[in-house]
N, C-alpha and C positions, 0 to 999 in steps of 0.2 A: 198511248197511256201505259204506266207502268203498272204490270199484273201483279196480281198478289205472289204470285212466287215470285218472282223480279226482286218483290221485297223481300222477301223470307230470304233470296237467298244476298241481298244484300245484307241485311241484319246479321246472318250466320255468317259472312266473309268480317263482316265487324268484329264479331264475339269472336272471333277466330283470330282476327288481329290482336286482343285486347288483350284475349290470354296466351299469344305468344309475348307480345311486353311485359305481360305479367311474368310469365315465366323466366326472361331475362331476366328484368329487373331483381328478380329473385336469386336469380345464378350469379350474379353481378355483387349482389349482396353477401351472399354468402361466400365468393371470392374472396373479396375486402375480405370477411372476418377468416378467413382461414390463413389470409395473407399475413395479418397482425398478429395471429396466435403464432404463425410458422418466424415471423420475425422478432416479437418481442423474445421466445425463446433460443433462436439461431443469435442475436447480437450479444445477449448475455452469455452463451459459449464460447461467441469469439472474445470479448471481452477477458474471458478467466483464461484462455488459451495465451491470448499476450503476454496477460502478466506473470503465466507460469513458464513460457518461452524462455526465459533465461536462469530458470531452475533446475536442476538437478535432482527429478526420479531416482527411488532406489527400484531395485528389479523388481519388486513385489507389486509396486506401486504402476509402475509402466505396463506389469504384465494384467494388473485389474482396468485400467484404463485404456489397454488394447482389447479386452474384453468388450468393455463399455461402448466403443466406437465398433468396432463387428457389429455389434446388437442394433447400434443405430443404421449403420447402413442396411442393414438386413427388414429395419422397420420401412426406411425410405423404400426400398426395393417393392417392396408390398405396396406401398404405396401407390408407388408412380404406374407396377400392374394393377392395380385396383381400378385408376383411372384410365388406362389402355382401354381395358375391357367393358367399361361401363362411363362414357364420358359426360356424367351427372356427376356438379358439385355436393350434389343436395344428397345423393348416392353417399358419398365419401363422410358426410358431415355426418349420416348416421352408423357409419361403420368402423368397428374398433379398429381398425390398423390406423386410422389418423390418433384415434388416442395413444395407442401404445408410442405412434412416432414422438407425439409431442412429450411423452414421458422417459422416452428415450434419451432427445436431447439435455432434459432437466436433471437428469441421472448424472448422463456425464460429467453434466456443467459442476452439478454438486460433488461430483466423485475425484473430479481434476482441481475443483477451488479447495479439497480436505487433503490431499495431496500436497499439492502447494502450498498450504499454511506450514503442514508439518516442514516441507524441504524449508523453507524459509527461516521456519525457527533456528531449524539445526544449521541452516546456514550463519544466522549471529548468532547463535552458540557456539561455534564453531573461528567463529571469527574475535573470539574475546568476550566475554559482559566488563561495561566500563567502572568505577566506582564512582557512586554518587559524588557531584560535586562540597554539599555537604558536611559528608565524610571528610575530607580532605580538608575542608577549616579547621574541623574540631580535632585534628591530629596535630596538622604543622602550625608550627609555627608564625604571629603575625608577621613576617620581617615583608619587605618590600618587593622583595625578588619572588615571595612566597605569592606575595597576593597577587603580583603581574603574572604569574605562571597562572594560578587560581583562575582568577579572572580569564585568559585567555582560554581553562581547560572547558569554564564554565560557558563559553562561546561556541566551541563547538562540541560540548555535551547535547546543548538544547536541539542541536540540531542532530544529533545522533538519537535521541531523547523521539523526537519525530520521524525520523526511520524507524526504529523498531516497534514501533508503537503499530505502523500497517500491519494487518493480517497479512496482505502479498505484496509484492514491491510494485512499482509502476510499471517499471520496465530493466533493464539490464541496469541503465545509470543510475538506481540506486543501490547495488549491490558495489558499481563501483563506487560511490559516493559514502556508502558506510565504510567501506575498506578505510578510506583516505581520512574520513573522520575518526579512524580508531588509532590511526596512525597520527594522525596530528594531536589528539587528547594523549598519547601515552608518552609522545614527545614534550608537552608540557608536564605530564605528572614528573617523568623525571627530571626535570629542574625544581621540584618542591624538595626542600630540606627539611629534614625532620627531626635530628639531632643539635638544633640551633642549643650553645651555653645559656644558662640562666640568664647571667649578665645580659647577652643581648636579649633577651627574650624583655626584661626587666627594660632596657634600655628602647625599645624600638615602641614597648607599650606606653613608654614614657612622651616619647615623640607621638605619637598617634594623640594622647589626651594633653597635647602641652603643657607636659609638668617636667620636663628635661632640664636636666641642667650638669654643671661639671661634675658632678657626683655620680650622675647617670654612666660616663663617659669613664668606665674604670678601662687597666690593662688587656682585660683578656674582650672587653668591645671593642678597644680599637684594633687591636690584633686580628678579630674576625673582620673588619670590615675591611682593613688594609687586603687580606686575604682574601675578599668575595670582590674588591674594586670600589669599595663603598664609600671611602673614606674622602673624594670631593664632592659627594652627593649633600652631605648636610654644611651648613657655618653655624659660626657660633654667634651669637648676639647678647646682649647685654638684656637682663629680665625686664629695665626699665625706660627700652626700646618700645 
């Protein structure tokens, strides 16, 4: 028959099991959330790190953000001793070096993405501001060659329009991708004419609302269009065509 201590000390090999799963399970738990705090803050760094990868620091800026990262490694360092010497998660969860670490990171990430807005700006500053498409109706002239230039400048505006609009770029290929758009919009604007004669101005407005006619069609409009190539672009027709 099994004696009463038999049983006591069965029971106390139980409680003893029960609160070592307890105590796992605890350690386990608290793992996870130190996991998620350590990673939702670490991918957000790497994240601004990318995109400031193909930026250009001035030295003031590199030399606070070499600061920033000393600071961090120096919290991790505490850390990974904290756990050396005491290897309880539950230890660490109430001790300030995991908070200082995690504010550490947060620092950075915030001190490298204020950094990176600035290089960024002065990079399209740097690289031209475009003129509103806009703008460039209400100067030139309606003529045909004006509105195809227009039209093409306002095609890759929209999309210059959408580059500088990011706080930071995505990566390198938009820093090349605004070059090439600043370069392809400036190459249109200079095919807009802006000193178009009355005449034609008179004359092209004429075409646009179908009220042309040979009267429209003086000397110095045919002269410009002979001049720009224009002159087999339109025929003539009879009004009561």
């Amino acid at each position: 028959m099994t004696t009463l201590l038999q049983r006591c000390q069965s029971v106390t090999a139980k409680v003893e099991q029960l609160m070592l799963a307890q105590r796992h399970a605890n350690q386990q738990r608290l793992v996870q959330e130190r996991t998620r705090e350590w990673k939702s803050c670490s991918d957000k760094l790497k994240a601004v790190k990318v995109r400031v990868a193909c930026l250009s620091l001035d030295a003031e800026a590199q030399r606070k953000v070499a600061e920033k990262r000393a600071h961090l490694r120096h919290n991790a360092a505490q850390v990974i001793e904290r756990l050396k010497s005491d290897d309880d998660i539950a230890q660490l969860t109430e001790d300030a070096s995991w908070t200082r670490l995690l504010a550490s990171v947060e620092s950075l990430s915030s001190e490298l993405e204020t950094f990176g807005r600035s290089a960024w700006r002065s990079y399209i500053e740097d690289q031209g501001r475009l003129e509103d498409p806009a703008w460039l109706r209400n100067r030139a002239p309606s003529t045909p060659m004006n509105d195809a230039a227009i039209a093409a400048y306002q095609k890759h505006y929209d999309m210059y329009a959408g580059l500088v609009k990011l706080t930071l770029p995505r990566s390198a290929d938009d820093l090349t991708q605004l070059s090439q758009i600043i370069i392809a919009c400036r190459t249109e604007a200079d095919r807009i004419t802006f000193d178009v004669p009355p005449d034609v101005q008179r004359f092209f407005h004429a075409i646009q609302s179908d009220r042309a006619t040979l009267a429209t069609l003086t000397h110095s409009v045919l002269e410009w269009l002979r001049e720009n190539g224009q002159l087999d672009r339109y025929r003539i027709r009879s009004a009561g065509q």
